[in-house]
C-alpha positions as a Markdown table, in Angstrom:
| # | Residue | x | y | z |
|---|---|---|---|---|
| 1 | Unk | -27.9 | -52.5 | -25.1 |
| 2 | Unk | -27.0 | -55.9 | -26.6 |
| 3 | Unk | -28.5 | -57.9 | -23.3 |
| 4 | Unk | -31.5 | -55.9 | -23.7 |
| 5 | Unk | -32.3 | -57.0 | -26.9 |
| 6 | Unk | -31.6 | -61.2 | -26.1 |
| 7 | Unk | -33.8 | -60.9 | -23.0 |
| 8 | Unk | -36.7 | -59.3 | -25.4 |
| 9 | Unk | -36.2 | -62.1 | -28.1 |
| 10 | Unk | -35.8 | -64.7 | -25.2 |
| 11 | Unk | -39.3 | -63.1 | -24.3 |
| 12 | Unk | -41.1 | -63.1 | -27.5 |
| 13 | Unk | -39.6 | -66.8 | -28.1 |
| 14 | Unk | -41.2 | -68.2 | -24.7 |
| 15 | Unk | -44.6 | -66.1 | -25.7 |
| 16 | Unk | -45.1 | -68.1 | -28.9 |
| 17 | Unk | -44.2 | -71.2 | -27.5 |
| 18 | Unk | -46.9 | -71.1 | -24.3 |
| 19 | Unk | -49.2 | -69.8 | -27.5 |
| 20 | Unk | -48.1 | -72.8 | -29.3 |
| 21 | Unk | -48.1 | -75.4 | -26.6 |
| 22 | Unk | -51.6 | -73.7 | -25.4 |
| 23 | Unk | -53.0 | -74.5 | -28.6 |
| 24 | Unk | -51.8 | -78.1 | -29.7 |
| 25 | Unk | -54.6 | -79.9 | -27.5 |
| 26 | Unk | -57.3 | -77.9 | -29.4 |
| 27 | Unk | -55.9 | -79.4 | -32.4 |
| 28 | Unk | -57.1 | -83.0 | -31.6 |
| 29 | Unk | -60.3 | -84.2 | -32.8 |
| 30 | Unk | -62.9 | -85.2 | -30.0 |
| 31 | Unk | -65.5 | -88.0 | -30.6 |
| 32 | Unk | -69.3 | -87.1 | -31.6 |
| 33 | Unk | -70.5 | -89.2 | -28.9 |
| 34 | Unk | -73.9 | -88.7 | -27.7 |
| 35 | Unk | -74.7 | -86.4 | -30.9 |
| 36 | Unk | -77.9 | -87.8 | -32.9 |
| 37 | Unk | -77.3 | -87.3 | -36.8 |
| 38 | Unk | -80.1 | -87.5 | -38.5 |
| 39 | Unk | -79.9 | -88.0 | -42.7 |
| 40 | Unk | -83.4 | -86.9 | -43.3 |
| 41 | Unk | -84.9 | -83.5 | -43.5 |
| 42 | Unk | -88.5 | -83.0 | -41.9 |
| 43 | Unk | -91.6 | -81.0 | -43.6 |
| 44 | Unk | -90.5 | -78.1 | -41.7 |
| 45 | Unk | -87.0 | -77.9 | -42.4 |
| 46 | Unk | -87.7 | -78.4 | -46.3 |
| 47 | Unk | -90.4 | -75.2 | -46.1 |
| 48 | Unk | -87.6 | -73.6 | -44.8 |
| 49 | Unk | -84.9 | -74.1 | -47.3 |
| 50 | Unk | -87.7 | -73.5 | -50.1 |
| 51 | Unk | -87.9 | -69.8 | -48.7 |
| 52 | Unk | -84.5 | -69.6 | -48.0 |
| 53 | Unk | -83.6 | -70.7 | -52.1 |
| 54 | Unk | -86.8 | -68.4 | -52.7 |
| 55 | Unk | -84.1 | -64.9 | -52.0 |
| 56 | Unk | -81.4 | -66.1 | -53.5 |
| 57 | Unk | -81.1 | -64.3 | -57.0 |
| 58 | Unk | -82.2 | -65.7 | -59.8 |
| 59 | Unk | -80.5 | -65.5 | -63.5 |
| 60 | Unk | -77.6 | -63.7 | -65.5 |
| 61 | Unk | -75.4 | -62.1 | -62.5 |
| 62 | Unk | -75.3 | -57.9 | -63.2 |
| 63 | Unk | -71.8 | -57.1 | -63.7 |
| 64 | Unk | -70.9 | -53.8 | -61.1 |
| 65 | Unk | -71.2 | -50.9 | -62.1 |
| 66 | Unk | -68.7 | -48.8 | -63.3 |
| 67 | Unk | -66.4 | -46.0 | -60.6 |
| 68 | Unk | -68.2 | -43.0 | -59.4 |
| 69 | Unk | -67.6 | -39.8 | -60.9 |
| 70 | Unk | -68.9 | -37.9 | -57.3 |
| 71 | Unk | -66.0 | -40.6 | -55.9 |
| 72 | Unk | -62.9 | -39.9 | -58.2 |
């Protein structure tokens, strides 16, 4: 009974580490090379956001209503 129970942690233990060790070079940073950034917005893009911000809600949030009676 006992030995069954090391070889399951010894198990689980080498699981997590290949998880662990799978994982670390996703950790690292890699360089933006070859990426254009560009710091201004064209025509288009500002149209855009103007009818995105045109749905967003405007004004005093309203609070939730209160429970249900049909629920409780």
């Amino acid at each position: 009974m006992g030995y069954f129970y090391q070889c399951r942690n010894l198990m689980c233990f080498l699981l997590v580490l290949a998880m662990v060790l799978s994982l670390m070079p996703a950790l690292q940073a890699r360089p933006l090379s070859g990426v254009e950034v560009r710091r201004y917005r064209t025509e288009e893009q500002l149209q855009k956001l103007r009818e995105l911000a045109a749905m967003l809600p405007k004004g005093v949030p309203i609070p939730p209503s209160g429970p249900s009676p049909g629920i409780n």
